[in-house]
N, C-alpha and C positions, 0 to 999 in steps of 0.2 A: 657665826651662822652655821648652820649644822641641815645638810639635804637628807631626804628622807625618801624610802624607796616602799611604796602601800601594793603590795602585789592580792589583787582580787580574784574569785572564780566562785562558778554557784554550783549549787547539788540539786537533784532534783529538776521540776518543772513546775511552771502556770499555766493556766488555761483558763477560759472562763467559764466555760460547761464544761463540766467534770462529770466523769462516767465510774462506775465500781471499778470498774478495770482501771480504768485512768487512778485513779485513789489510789487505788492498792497498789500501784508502781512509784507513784508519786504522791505520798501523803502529806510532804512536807514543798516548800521552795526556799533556800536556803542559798547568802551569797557570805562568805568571809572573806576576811582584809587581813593581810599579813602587814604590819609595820615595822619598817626596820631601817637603820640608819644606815644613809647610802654605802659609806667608809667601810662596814662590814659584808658589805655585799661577797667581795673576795671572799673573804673567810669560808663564808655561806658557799659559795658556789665552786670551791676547789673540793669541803668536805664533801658535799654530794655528790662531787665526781668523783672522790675517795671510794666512798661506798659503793655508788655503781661499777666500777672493777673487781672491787673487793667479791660481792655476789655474782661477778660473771654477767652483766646485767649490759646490752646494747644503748651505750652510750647517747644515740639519734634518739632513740624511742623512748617513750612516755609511758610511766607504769602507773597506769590511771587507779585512784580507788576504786571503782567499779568491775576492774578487770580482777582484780581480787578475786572478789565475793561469786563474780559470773565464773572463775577458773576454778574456785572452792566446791561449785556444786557439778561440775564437769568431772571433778576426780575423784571428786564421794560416789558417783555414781559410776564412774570409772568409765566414763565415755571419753571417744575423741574430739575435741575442737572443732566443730567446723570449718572449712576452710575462709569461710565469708566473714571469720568474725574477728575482729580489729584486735583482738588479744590473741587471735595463734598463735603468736611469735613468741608466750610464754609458756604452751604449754610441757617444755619439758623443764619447766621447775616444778617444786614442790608448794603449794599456795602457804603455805606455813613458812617456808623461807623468806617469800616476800612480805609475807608480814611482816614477817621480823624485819624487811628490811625497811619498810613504812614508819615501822616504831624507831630504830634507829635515827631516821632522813629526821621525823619530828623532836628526835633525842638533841637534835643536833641545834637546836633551838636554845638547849643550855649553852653551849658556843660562844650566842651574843651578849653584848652588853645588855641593847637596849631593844627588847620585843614587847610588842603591844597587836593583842588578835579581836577584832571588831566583828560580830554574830548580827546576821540579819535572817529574819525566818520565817513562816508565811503556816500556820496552817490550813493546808487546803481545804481540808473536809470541813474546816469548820467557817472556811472564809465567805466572808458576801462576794457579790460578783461586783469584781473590779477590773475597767480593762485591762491588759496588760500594761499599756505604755503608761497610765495612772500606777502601776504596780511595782512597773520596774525603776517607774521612779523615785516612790518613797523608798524600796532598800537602796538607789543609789543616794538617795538626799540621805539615809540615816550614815553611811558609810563616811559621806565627803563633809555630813556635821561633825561626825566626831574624830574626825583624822583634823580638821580643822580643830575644833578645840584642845585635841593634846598635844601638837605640834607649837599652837601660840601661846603655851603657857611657858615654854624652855626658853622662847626666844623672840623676837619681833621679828626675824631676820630669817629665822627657819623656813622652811621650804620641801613638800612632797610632791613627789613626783608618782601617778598613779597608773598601776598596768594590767589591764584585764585582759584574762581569756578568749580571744571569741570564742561565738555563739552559732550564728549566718549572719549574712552580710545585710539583709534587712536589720534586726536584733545590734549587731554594732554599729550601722551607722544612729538607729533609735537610741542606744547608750551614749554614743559619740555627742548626738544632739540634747540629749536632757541633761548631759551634763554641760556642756556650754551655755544652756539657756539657766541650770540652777547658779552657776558660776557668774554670770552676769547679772543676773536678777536680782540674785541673793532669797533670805529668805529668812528665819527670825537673827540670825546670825547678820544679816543687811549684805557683807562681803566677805567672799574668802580671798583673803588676802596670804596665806600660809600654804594654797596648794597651785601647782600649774595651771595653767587656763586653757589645757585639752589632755583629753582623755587618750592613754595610748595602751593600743590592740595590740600585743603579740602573740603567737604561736607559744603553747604550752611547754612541747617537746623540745624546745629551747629557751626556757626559764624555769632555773630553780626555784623562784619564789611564787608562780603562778601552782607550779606541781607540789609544795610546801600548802599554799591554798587550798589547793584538792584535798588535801590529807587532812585537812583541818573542815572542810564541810561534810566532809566524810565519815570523820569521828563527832562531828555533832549528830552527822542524821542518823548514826549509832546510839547515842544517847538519846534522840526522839523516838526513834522505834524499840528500842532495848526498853522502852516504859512499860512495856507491854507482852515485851516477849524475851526467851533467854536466848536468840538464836544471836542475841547480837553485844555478848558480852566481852570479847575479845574487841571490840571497835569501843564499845564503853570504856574500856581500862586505858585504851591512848587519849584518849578525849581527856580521863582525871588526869593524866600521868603527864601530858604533855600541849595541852590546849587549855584545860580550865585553868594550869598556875597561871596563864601567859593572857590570859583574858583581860581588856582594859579597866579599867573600876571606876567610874566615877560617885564623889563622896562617897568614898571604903567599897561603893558594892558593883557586881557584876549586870548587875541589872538596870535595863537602860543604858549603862554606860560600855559594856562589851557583847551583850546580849541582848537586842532589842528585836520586838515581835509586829511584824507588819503585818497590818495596821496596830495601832496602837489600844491593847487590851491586858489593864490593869487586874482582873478577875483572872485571866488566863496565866499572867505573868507570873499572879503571887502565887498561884496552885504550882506551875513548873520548879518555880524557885523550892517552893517546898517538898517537891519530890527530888529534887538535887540534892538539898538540904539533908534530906533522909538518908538517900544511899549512902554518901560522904561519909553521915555517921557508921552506917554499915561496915563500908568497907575499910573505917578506921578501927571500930573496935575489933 
């Protein structure tokens, strides 16, 4: 019997009326799953803490993907921090250090034996209107199908344990609830029998595998907006370099089986598939 430890977090937002402004901040909603066997969790979480001494980096605090990009354009334009904004406490790095040290944390993913990364993702501009709590529960039901499926094929015995970011406390206890009510109910699956029977909330700024999530929704919504534009090709090269080897496959491919699109839209799928497809060549030859 072998435990398993699914560390989740999302990118982005929903809503159901959606405004330009609202778009253009949030084009995407996007949650990934880190899967990784419990036994290696150590490993995982001494090298993180490696790292963060290593850059000088406060040990409590969470170096969010977002803080990134928001300290990137604060130094290009060579302004100071506000004091109100939850990233001061990095502004005397260099935003180019912490990259590097994002790509490292995600480097560190060659480390394990056994990683498996589950892609759930929503375009907004182009979605019908669905409510939320109908929204948030197709990416949680696509998450806890396929942690469910690759965990019961190693073992009968297997077992994950799953731990999401909060949100607010309304938002967690509605996660909290849909997944008790998919876990009981089942669904084409009938029962999960391979994962815990609750959902458990911690605090990011003390979980390596929750803040390993960020960097991994991160680097995808790099690669959703990098379609379009070049400002985001530095977040594109960790996404190839260190999320797409580690993406789950079912029958050989990433689609559907590590990458699925909420709701379910096969025309959309095989166009992205094929613009991935492209660059890869790209940036191979």
């Amino acid at each position: 019997m072998s435990i398993f430890f699914g560390f989740s977090d999302e990118c982005g937002s929903y809503q159901i009326e959606k405004t330009k402004k609202y778009l253009s901040v949030h084009p995407h909603y996007i949650r990934s799953t880190l899967l990784i066997k419990a036994d290696e969790w150590k490993i995982l979480n001494k090298s993180f803490i490696d790292l963060k001494t290593m850059y000088d980096l406060p040990l409590e605090k969470e170096i969010k993907w977002a803080y990134l990009w928001h300290l990137r354009n604060y130094q290009i334009k060579k302004q100071v921090v506000p004091a109100n904004k939850d990233f001061k406490f990095l502004e005397r790095y260099d935003y180019h250090d912490l990259i590097g040290f994002v790509d490292k944390c995600l480097n560190l993913l060659n480390e394990l034996e056994y990683k498996k990364i589950i892609i759930s993702h929503t375009d907004n501009i182009n979605c019908s209107k669905i409510n939320e709590k109908a929204m948030l529960k197709m990416h949680l039901q696509e998450h806890m199908q396929r942690i469910e499926m690759q965990i019961q094929t190693r073992s009968e015995e297997n077992l994950a344990v799953l731990f999401f970011d909060p949100v607010c406390e309304n938002t967690d206890k509605l996660l909290r609830d849909i997944y008790f009510e998919l876990f009981n109910s089942g669904d084409f699956i009938r029962s999960y029998k391979h994962i815990k029977d609750s959902l458990n909330i911690e605090h990011s700024h003390q979980s390596v595998g929750i803040q390993l999530a960020d960097y991994i929704s991160g680097a995808f919504s790099a690669f959703m907006k990098g379609r379009r534009s070049p400002n985001y090709d530095r977040g594109k090269q960790i996404f190839y370099n260190y999320v797409h080897p580690n993406l789950r496959k079912y029958s050989g491919t990433i689609w559907g089986g590590g990458i699925r699109e909420v709701p379910l839209d096969m025309i959309y799928r095989r166009k992205l598939a094929e613009e991935m497809r492209d660059e890869i060549l790209r940036m191979t030859k």
